[in-house]
N, C-alpha and C positions, 0 to 999 in steps of 0.2 A: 601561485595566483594570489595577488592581494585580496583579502578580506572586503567587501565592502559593504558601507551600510545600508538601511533598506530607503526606498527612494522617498521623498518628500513628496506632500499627495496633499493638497485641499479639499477641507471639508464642503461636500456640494450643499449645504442650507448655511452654516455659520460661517465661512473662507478660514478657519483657521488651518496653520499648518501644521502637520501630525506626520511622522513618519509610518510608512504602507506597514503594517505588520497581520501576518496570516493569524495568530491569534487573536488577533481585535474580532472582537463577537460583533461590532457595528460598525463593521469596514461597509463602506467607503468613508462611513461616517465619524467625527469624531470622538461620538459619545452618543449613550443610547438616549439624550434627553433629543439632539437632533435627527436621531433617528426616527422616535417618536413622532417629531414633529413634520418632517418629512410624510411617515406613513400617515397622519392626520392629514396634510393638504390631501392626498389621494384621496381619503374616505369623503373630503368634503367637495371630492370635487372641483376643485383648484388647479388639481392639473389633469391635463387629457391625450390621450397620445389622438396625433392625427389620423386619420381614416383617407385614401386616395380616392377619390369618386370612381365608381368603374365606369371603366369605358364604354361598355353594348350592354346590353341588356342580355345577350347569350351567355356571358357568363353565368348568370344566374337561373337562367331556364334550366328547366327539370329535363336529364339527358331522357332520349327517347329509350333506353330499356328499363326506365322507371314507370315512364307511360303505361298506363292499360288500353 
């Protein structure tokens, strides 16, 4: 089996391209300054993951063997 090398991967904040390696301490990232900065938009808020609206309001009612 040939050898082969490990796959070429873009950095998700800066695009540069880095090859995947499991020792990279700041994988997916290329370096830990866009890592940083990556974890910065999250603390500021910048990015959000979406929420689905629920559908009935039963989902959230409190089951009847919680009821007194």
């Amino acid at each position: 089996m040939a050898n082969k090398s490990p796959p070429m991967v873009t950095c998700p904040h800066c695009g540069k391209e880095h090859q995947w390696d499991t020792n990279n301490r700041f994988r997916p990232f290329c370096s830990e300054r866009c890592k940083l900065i990556d974890l910065g938009k999250w603390a500021n808020e910048e990015y959000r993951v979406e929420q689905r609206e629920q559908e009935s309001s039963e989902e959230t009612s409190i089951p009847d063997s919680f009821r007194s």
